[in-house]
Structure formats: C-alpha cells, structure tokens
C-alpha positions in Angstrom: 2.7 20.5 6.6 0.5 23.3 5.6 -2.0 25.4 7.5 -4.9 23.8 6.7 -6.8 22.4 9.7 -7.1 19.1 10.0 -10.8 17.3 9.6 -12.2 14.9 12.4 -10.8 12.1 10.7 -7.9 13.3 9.6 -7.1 14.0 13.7 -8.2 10.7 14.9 -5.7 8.7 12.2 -2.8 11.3 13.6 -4.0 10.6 17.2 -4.4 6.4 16.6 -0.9 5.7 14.8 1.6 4.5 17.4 5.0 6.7 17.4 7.5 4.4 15.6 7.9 1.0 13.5 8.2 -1.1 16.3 4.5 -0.3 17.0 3.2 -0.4 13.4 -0.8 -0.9 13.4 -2.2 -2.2 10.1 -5.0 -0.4 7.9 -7.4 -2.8 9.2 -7.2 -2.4 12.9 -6.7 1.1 12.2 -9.8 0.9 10.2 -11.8 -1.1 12.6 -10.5 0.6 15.8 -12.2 4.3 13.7 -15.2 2.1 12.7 -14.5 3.3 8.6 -13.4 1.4 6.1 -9.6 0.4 4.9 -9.8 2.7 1.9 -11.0 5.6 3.4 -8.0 5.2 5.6 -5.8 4.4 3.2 -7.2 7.6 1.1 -7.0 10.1 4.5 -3.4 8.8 5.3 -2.2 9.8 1.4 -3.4 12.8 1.9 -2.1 13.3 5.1 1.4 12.3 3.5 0.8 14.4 0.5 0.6 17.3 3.2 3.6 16.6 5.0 2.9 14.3 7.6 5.3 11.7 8.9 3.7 8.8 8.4 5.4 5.8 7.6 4.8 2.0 6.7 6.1 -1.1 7.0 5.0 -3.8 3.9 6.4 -6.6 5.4 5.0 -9.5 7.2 3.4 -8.1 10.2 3.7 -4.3 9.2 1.5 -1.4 8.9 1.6 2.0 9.7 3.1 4.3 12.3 4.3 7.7 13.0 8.3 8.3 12.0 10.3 9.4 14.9 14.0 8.0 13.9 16.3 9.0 11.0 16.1 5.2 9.7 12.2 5.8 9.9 12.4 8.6 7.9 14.8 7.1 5.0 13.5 3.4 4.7 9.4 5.2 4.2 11.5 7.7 1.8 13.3 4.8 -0.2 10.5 2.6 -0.3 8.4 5.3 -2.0 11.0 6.0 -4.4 12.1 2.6 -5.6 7.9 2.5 -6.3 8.2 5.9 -8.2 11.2 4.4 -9.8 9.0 1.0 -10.9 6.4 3.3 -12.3 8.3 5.6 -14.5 10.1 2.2 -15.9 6.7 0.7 -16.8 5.5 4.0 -18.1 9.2 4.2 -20.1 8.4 0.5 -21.8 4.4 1.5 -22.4 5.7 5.0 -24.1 8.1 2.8 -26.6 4.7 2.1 -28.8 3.3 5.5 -28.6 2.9 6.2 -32.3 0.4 3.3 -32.3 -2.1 5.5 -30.3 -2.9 8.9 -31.0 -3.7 11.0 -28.3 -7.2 12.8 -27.9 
C-alpha cells in the first residue's frame, strides 16, 4: 500500500466490503448501498488493488467482493488474476503471429 491518502470514496468502499468470502457483497449493492454507479466502483476498487489493497472477488454464482483475511483468500484472488493475465498474453501471442500485416505508427 502506499502513502497516499485515501479519497472519500476510496474509504467508504474499504469501510463497506465485508471481511472475508463468506460475506462477498456484489458491485451492485456495493454500488447502490454508496449511491454511485457499478463502474465507478469497479474503477475505485482497481485502483485500490493496484495500490495494494486486499481486496478480493468471488466470480461465481452468488459472488462479489470482500476484504481477504485467509491464506486461501489471498491465493484463489491471486490465481484467478493470473490464469486472466495468462488468457491475455495467449490471445495477444496468437494476434502478434500476423504482425507483419500491420505496420505500426
């Protein structure tokens, strides 16, 4: 986490997330209980993230997101984000295959 104070915002979204998985709130009742809408949420909790936050979701049925406070927390929101970095650079390997099409500008 860095020592940049945290916005209004950025406070309440720390201060509503519930303390573990079990308690998961989704992006729209955390979005209607701040009265703003999902993506600035969703936009505030990346950056949040980005910072060093724990913050950690669940995709499945019935998930959302919550504050991490277990080891398995912490590893299932760290493999979940890499399998999606993983996914990424695998499209971005099969795109780069026909680069000498385009020229870059």
């Amino acid at each position: 986490m860095t020592d940049t104070p945290l916005s209004n915002i950025e406070q309440q979204i720390l201060n509503t997330l519930p303390a573990g998985r079990a308690q998961a709130i989704t992006l729209q009742k955390l979005a209607c209980l701040l009265h703003i809408n999902k993506k600035r949420v969703s936009d505030v909790v990346a950056d949040l993230r980005k910072r060093g936050y724990l913050i950690g979701s669940n995709r499945q049925a019935h998930g959302g997101m919550y504050l991490i406070v277990t080891s398995n927390e912490f590893w299932e929101t760290v493999n979940t984000l890499q399998k999606s970095v993983n996914s990424q650079q695998t499209i971005i390997n099969a795109l780069l295959q026909h680069e000498e099409r385009f020229a870059r500008v």
